[in-house]
C-alpha positions as CSV (number, residue, x, y, z in Angstrom):
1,X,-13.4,-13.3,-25.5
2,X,-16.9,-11.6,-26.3
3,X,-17.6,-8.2,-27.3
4,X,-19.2,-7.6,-23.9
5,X,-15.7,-8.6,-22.3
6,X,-13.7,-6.8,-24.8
7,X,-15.6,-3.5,-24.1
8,X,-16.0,-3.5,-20.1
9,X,-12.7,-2.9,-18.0
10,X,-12.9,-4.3,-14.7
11,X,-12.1,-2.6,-11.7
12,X,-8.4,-3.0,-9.6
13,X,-8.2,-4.7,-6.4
14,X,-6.2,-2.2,-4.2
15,X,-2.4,-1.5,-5.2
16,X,-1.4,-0.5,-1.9
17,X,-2.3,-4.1,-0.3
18,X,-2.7,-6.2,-3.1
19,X,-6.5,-7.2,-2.5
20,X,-9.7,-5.1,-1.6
21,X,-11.8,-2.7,-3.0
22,X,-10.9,1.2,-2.6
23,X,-13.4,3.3,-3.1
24,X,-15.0,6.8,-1.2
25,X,-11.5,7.0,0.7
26,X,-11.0,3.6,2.0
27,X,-10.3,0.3,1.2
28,X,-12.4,-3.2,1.9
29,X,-11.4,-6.5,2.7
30,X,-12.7,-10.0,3.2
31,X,-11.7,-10.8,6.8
32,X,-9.4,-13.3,5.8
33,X,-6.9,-10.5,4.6
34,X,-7.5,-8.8,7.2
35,X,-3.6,-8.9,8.3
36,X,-2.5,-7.1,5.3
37,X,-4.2,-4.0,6.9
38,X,-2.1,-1.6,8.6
39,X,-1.4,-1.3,12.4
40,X,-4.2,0.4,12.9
41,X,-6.6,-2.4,12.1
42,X,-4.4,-4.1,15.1
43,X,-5.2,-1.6,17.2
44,X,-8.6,-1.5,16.3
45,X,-9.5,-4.9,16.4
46,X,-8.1,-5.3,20.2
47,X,-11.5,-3.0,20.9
48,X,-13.8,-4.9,19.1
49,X,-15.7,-7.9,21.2
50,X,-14.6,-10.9,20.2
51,X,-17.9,-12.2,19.9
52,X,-19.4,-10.2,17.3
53,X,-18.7,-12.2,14.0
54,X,-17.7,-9.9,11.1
55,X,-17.0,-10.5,6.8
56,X,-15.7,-7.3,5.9
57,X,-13.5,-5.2,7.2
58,X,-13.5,-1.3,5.9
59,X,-10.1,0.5,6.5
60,X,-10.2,4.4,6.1
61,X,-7.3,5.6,4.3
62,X,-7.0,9.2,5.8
63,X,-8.5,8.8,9.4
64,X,-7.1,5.0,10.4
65,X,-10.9,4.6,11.6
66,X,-11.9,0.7,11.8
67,X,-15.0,-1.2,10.8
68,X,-15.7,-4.1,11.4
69,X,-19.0,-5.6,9.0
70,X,-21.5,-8.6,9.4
71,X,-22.2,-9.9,6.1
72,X,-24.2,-13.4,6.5
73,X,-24.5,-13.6,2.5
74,X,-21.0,-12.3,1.7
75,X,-20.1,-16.1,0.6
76,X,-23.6,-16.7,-1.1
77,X,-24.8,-13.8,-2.9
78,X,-23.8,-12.5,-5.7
79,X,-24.0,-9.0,-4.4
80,X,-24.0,-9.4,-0.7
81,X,-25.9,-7.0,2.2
82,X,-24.1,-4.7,4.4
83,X,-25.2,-5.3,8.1
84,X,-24.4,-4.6,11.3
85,X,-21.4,-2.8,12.4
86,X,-18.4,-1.4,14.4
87,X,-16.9,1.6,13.9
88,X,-13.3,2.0,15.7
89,X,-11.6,5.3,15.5
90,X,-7.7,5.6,16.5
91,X,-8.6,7.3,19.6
92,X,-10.4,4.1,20.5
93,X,-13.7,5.5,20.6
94,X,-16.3,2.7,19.2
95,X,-19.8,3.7,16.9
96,X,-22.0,0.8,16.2
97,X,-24.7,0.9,13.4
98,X,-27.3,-2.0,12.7
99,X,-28.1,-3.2,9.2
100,X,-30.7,-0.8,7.9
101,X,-34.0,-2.0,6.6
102,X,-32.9,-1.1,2.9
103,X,-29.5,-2.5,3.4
104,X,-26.3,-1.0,1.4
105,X,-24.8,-4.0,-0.9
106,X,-21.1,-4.7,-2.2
107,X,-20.7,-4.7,-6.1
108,X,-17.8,-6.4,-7.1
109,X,-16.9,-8.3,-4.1
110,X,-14.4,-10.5,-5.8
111,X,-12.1,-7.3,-5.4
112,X,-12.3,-7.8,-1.6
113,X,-10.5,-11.5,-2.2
114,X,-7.6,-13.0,-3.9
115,X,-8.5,-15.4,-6.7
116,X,-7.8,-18.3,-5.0
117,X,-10.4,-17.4,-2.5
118,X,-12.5,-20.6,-1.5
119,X,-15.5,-19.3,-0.7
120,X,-17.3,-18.4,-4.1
121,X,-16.1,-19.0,-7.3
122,X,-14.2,-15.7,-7.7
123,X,-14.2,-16.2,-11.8
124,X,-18.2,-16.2,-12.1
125,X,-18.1,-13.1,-9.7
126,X,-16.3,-11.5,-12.2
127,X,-18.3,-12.5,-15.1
128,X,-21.2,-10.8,-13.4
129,X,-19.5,-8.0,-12.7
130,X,-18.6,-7.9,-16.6
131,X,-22.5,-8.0,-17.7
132,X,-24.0,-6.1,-15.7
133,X,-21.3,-3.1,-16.5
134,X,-21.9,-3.5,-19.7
135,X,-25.4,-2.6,-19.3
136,X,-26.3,1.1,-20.1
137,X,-28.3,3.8,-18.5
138,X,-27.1,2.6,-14.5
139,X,-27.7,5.2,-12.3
140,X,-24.6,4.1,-10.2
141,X,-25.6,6.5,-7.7
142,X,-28.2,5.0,-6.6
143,X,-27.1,1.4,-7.2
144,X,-25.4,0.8,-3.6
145,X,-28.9,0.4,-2.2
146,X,-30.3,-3.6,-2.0
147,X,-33.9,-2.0,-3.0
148,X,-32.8,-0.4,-6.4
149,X,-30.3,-2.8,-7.5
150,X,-33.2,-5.6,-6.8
151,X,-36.1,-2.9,-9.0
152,X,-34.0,-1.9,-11.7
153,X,-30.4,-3.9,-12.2
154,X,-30.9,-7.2,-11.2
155,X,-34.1,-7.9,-13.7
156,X,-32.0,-6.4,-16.5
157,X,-29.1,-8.9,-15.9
158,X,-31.1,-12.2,-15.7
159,X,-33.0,-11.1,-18.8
């Protein structure tokens, strides 16, 4: 183990469902865990169009609201883009947003996955995860957006 590794603590996937991400109030998934979502994903998911292709799938803790994400590069990229996507509130009421020009990016996306997850190797995700952590000075409010991580993280990891 290095002293970079010794020094950075990885995040948790989610306790409550044993994979994803929880952060802001609500936990993400990789579609293909999408069962271990509450009935409310059920119900949500009979609204959606079964045509539009999603990667992600956001579950708000407190309001049971849906969404459903594209992510062409979740598989690919090491922080993958945010694109377009369904919002599906209980009531069954649907919101849909496309992928903004400066598109929002997932850090960490070996939380959304088990580690047997064949699409990326989930290891080297969180290797990356580990150094760029470890770097200092991140303004981590600012790092969600696919423009700053690309201006101001991302040269400072490959260095």
């Amino acid at each position: 183990m290095d002293s970079i590794s010794k020094s950075i603590t990885l995040p948790k996937c989610s306790a409550r469902f044993g994979v994803g991400k929880e952060i802001g109030g609500a936990v993400y998934v990789h579609e293909m865990y999408q069962h271990l979502l509450p009935d409310a994903f059920k119900t949500a998911k009979n609204v959606l169009s079964p045509d539009f292709e999603y990667a992600v799938v956001k579950y708000d803790l407190s309001t049971d609201a849906v969404s459903f994400i594209q992510s062409d590069d979740f598989d690919s990229a090491a922080e993958p883009t945010v694109g377009d996507l369904y919002t599906i509130r209980p009531d069954g009421t649907c919101k849909f947003r496309r992928k903004l020009a400066d598109p929002w990016i997932y850090h960490h996306k070996w939380l959304l996955v088990l580690d047997d997850y064949p699409g990326f190797d989930v290891a080297e995700s969180k290797a990356r995860s580990m150094k760029w952590m470890a770097l200092t000075g991140i303004d981590f409010r600012r790092i969600g957006k696919q423009s700053f991580w690309l201006e101001r993280i991302l040269p400072r990891i490959d260095a």
